[in-house]
C-alpha positions as CSV (number, residue, x, y, z in Angstrom):
1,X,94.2,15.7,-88.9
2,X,90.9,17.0,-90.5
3,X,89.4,13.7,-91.5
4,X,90.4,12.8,-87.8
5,X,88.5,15.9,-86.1
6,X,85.5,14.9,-88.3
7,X,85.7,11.3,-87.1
8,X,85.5,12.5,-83.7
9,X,82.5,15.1,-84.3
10,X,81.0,12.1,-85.8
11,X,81.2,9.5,-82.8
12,X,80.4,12.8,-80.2
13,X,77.2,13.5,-81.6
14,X,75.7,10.0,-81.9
15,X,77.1,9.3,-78.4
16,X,75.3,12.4,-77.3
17,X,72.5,11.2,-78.8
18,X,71.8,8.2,-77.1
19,X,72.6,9.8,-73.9
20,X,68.8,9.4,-71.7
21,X,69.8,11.3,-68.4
22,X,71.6,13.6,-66.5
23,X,73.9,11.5,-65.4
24,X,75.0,9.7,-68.5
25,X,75.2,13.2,-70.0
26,X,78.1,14.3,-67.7
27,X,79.8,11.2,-68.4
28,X,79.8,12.5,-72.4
29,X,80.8,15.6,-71.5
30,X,84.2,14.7,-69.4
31,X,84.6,11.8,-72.4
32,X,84.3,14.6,-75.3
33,X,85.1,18.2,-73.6
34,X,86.7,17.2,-70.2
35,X,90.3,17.8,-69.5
36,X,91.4,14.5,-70.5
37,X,89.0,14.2,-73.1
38,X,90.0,13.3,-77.1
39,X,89.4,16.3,-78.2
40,X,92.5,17.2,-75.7
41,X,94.4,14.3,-76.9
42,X,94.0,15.2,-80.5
43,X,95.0,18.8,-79.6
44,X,98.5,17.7,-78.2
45,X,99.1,16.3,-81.8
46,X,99.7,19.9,-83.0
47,X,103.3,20.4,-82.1
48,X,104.1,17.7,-84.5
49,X,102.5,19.6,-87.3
50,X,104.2,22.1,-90.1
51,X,103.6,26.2,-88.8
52,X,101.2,26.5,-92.2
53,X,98.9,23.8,-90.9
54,X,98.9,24.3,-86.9
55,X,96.9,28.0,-87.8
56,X,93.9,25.4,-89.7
57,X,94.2,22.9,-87.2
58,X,93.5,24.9,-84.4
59,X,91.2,26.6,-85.9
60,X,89.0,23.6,-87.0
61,X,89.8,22.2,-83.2
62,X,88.2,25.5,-81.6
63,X,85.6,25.2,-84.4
64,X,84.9,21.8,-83.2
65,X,84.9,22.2,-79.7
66,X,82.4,25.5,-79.7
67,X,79.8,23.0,-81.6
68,X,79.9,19.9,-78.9
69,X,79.6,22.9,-76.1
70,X,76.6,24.0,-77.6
71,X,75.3,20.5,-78.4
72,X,75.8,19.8,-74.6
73,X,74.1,22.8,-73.4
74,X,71.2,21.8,-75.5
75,X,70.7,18.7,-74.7
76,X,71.0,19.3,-70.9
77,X,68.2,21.9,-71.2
78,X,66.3,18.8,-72.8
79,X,66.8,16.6,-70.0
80,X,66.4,18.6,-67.3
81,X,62.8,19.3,-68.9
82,X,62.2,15.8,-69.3
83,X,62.8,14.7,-65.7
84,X,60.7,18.1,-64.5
85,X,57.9,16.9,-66.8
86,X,58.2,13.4,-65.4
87,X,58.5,14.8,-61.8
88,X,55.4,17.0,-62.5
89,X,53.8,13.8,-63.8
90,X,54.5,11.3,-60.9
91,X,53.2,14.1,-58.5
92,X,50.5,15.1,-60.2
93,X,47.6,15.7,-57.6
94,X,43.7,14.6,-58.5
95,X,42.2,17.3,-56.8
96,X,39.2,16.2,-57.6
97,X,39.1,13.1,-55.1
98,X,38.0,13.0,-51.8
99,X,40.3,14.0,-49.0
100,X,42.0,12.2,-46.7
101,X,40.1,11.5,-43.3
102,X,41.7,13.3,-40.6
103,X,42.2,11.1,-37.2
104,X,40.6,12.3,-34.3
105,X,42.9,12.6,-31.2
106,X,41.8,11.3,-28.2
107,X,43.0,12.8,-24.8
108,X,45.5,10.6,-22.7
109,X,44.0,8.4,-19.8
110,X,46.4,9.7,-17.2
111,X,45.3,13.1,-18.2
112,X,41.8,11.8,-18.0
113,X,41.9,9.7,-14.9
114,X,43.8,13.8,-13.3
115,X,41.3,15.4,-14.6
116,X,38.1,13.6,-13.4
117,X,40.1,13.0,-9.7
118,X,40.4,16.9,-9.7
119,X,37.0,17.4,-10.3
120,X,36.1,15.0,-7.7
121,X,38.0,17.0,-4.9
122,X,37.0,19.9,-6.2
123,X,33.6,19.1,-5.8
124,X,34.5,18.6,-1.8
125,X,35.6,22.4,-1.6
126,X,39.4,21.2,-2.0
127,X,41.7,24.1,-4.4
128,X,44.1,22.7,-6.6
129,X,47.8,24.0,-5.6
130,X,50.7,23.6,-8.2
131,X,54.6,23.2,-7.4
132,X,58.2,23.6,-8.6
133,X,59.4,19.9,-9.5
134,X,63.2,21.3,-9.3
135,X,62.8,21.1,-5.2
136,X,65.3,21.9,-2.4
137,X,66.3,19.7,0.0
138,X,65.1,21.3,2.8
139,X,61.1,21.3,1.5
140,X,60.9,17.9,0.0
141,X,62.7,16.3,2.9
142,X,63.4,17.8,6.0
143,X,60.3,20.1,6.4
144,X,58.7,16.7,5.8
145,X,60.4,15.5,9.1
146,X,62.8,13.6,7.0
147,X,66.3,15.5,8.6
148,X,69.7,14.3,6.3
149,X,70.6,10.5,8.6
150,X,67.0,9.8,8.6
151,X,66.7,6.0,7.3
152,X,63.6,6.7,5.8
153,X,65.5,8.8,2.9
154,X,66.4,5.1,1.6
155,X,63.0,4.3,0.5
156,X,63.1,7.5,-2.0
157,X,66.5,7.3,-4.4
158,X,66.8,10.4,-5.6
159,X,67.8,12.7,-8.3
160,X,70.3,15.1,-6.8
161,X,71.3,18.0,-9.5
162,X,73.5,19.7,-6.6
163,X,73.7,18.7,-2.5
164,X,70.5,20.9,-1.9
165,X,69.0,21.1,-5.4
166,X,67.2,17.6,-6.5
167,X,64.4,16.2,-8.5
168,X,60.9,16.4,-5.8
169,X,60.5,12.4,-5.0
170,X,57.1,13.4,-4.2
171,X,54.3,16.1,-4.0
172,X,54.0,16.7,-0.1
173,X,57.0,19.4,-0.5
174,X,53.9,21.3,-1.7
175,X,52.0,20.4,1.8
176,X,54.2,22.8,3.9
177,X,54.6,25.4,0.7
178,X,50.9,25.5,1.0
179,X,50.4,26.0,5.1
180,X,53.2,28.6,5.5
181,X,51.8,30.3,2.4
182,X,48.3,30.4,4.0
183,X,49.3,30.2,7.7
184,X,47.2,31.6,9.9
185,X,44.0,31.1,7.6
186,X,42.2,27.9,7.9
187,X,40.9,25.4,6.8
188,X,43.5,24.1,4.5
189,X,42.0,22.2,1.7
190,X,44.5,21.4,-1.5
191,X,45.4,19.1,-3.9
192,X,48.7,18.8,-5.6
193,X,48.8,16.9,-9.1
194,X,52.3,16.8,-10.7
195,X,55.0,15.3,-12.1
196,X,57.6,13.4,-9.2
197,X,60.9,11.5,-10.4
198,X,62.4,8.5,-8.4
199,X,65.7,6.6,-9.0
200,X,63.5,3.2,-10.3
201,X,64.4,0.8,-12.2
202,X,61.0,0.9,-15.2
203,X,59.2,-2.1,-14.9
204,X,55.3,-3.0,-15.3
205,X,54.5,-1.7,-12.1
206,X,57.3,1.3,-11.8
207,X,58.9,4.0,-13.3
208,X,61.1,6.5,-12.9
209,X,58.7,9.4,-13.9
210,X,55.6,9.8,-12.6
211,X,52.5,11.4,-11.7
212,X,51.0,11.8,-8.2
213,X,48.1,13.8,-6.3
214,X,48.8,15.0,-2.8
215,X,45.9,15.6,-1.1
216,X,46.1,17.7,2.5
217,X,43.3,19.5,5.0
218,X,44.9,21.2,8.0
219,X,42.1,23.0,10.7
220,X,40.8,22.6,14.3
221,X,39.5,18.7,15.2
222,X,40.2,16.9,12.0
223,X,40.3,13.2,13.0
224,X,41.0,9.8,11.0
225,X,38.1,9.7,10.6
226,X,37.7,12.3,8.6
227,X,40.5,11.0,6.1
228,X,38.6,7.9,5.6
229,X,35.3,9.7,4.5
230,X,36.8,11.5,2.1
231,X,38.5,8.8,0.4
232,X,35.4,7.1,0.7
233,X,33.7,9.8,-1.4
234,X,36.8,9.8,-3.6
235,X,36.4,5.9,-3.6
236,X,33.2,5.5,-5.3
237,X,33.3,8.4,-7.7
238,X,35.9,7.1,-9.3
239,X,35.8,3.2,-9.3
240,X,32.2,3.1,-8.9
241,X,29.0,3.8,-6.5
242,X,29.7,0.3,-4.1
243,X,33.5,0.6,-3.8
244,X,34.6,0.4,0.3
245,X,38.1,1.7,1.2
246,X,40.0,-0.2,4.1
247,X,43.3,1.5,6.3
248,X,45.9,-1.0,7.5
249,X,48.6,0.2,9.6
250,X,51.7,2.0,8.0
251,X,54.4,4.8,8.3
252,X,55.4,7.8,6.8
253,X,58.0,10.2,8.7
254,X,55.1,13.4,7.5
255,X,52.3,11.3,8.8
256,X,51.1,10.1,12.6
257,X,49.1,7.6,12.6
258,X,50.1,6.9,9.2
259,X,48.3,4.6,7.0
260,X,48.1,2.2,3.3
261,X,44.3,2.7,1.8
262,X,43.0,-0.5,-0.4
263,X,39.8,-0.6,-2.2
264,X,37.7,-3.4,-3.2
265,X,39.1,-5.1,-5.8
266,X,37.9,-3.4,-9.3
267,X,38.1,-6.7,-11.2
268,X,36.3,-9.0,-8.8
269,X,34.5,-6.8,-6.7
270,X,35.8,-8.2,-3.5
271,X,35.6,-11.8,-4.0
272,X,39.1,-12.6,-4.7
273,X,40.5,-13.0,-8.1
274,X,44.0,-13.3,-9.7
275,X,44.4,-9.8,-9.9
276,X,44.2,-8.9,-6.0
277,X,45.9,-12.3,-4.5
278,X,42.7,-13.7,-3.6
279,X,42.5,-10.8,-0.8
280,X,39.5,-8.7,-2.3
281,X,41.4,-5.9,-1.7
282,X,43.9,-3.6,-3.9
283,X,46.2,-0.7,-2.7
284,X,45.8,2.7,-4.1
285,X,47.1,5.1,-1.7
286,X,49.0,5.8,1.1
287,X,47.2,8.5,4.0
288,X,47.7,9.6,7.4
289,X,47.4,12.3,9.8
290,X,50.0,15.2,9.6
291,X,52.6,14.9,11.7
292,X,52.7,17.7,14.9
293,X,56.5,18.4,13.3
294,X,55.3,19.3,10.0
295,X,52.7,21.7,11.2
296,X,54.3,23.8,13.6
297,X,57.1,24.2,11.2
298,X,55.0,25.3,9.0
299,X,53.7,27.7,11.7
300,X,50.5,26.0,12.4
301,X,50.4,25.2,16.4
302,X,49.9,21.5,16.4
303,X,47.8,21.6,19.8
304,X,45.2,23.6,18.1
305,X,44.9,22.0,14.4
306,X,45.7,19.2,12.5
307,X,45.0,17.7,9.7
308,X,45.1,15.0,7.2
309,X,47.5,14.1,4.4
310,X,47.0,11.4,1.2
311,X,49.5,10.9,-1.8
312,X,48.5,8.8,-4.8
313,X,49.4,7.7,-8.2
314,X,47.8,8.7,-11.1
315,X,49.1,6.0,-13.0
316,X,48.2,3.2,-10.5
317,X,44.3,4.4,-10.6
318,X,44.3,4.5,-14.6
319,X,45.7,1.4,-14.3
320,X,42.9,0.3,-12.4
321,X,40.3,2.1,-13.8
322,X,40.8,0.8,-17.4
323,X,42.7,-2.8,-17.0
324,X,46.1,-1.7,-18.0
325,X,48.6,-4.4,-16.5
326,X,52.0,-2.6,-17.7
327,X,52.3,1.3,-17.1
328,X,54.9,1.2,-19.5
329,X,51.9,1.0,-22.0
330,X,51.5,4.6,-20.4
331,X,54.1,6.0,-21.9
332,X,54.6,4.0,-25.8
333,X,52.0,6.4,-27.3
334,X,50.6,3.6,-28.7
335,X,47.7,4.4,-30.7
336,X,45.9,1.1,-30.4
337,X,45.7,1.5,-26.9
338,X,45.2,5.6,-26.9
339,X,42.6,5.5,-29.9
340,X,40.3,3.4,-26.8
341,X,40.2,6.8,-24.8
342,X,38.3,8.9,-27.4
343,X,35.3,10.7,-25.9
344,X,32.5,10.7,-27.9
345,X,31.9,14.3,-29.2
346,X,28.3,16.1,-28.3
C-alpha cells in the first residue's frame, strides 16, 4: 500500500506539472483530490487491511493528501498570476501615442431645415406656440370642423389610445388652443412645429411619424392674399431668392377657400425635369383661409376677423432642400448622409 501511495504522489506531481491553465488545473484537481479521485479509490482499500497497518495507512493517505492540497493551492496562485500578467500585457496602454480623433457631430437636417423655417417666421413677427401630441378628440378633430361621421376623418387614420384620447394627426389642434387662449387680443400670429403620428404604411415618401409646422394669423381684413405673400417670403428664404409659389384649388374641413401651395421646382428651376413630372412645379404645403366655424368656436366673431392657416412638412422641405429622394434616410442615422450636414465652426 505504501509503494502504491508513492506511485500515486509520483504521477500527481508531474501531472500537476505540466498543467498550463486554469482550466486544466481543475481537471487535476477532481482527477487527484476529487471525490472520485484515486486517492479515494486507494482509500476504500483500507478495510481489507490488518488493524496494525490501517493506523499507517491512513496516516500516510492524510499525509499524502495534505501535500497535493498544498501543491494545488500553489500552483493556482501561479496561474492566476500568469494570466493577470498576460492580461496586464495584452492591455497595456502607450500613453505616450497620440489620441484618438474625436468625431465632430453634426446637427440633423430636419432639425436644421425647423430651425432655419422658425427663424424665417420669426422674422415676420410670427411667435412660436408648442402643443401636447397626446390630443383629445374634440381639439384635433371636431373644433377643427371635423364632427365624428365627417368623411373627411378617412383621410387621417389615426392612433386612438382610448375613444377620446389619440395620437394628434396634425398640428392645427394647436390653431384653436392658441385663439381661445389669446381670444379677444389680436392679431394672432403663431407657428406650431411638432411631432404628428398617422396610421401610414413607411415608404419613400411617408411615414408614420412625423414632423410638421402649422402656421396661423387670425385679425380684422386678412385676405388670400395675404397667405400667398407670406409664403412667398417663406418661399424664397428657404429655397432660394427667385422661387414663385402657385395656389391650386383644394379642401380642408378647417380651411374656406382652402388651398395646395407648389413652388418652382428646386431641381430644374421651373423648366420641367424628372423630378416634378415635367410640370415645373412641386407641392410643399397645403394653406387656406380659416374657416368662420373654427373661429367663433374658438370665440373669435367670424364677421369681424379672419385669418389664414398653412400646415407643412418638415421632412418634405429637407427633402427638397438637400436632394434626399427616401425620407426613410431621415430616420437610419446614417452617418454618411448626416456627416454632409456639419456646419463649419467660426
Amino acid at each position: 500500500m505504501e509503494q502504491e501511495l508513492a506511485h500515486l504522489r509520483a504521477g500527481a506531481v508531474e501531472a500537476l506539472a505540466a498543467t498550463s491553465d486554469v482550466k486544466a488545473l481543475e481537471e487535476w484537481r477532481i482527477e487527484f483530490l476529487g471525490k472520485k479521485s484515486r486517492l479515494t479509490q486507494v482509500s476504500r482499500q483500507m478495510g481489507g487491511l490488518s488493524a496494525e497497518e490501517r493506523p499507517i495507512v491512513g496516516s500516510l493517505l492524510n499525509q499524502l493528501r495534505g501535500q497535493l492540497q498544498e501543491a494545488f493551492d500553489a500552483r493556482l496562485s501561479e496561474l492566476e498570476k500568469a494570466a493577470l500578467a498576460a492580461r496586464f500585457a495584452a492591455e497595456q496602454i502607450d500613453v505616450t501615442l497620440p489620441g484618438r480623433k474625436t468625431k465632430r457631430g453634426a446637427m440633423h437636417p430636419i432639425t436644421r431645415v425647423i430651425e432655419e423655417i422658425e427663424d424665417v417666421f420669426l422674422g415676420m413677427g410670427f411667435e412660436i406656440a408648442e402643443g401636447p401630441e397626446i390630443e383629445t378628440d374634440e381639439y384635433n378633430f371636431e373644433r377643427l370642423n371635423l364632427p365624428k361621421d365627417h368623411p373627411a376623418r378617412d383621410m387621417q387614420d389615426t392612433f386612438y389610445l382610448t375613444e377620446n384620447l389619440l395620437l394628434r394627426t396634425h398640428t392645427s389642434p394647436m390653431q384653436v388652443r392658441t385663439m381661445e387662449r389669446m381670444c379677444p387680443s389680436a392679431p394672432v400670429k403663431v407657428i406650431v412645429p411638432g411631432r404628428v403620428y398617422r396610421r401610414d404604411e413607411d415608404d419613400a415618401t411617408h411615414s408614420h411619424a412625423f414632423n410638421q409646422i402649422e402656421g396661423l394669423v387670425v385679425d380684422k381684413g386678412i385676405r388670400m392674399s395675404d397667405l400667398k405673400g407670406v409664403l412667398e417670403q417663406f418661399a424664397k428664404a428657404v429655397f432660394g431668392p427667385n422661387q414663385a409659389v402657385r395656389l391650386r384649388p383644394s379642401f380642408f374641413p378647417f380651411t374656406e377657400p382652402s388651398a395646395e401651395v407648389d413652388v418652382l421646382c428646386v431641381n430644374c428651376g421651373g423648366k420641367g425635369c424628372r423630378v416634378c413630372k415635367d410640370t415645373g412645379w412641386i407641392e410643399i404645403l397645403g394653406a387656406g383661409m380659416v374657416h368662420p366655424n373654427v373661429l367663433d368656436w374658438a370665440g373669435y366673431d367670424s364677421k369681424i376677423y379672419s385669418g389664414f392657416a398653412f400646415g407643412m412638412g418638415a421632412e418634405r422641405i429637407a427633402m427638397l432642400k438637400y436632394g434626399i429622394e427616401d425620407i426613410r434616410q431621415l430616420y437610419q442615422n446614417d452617418l454618411r448622409l448626416l456627416s454632409q450636414f456639419a456646419r463649419t465652426l467660426v
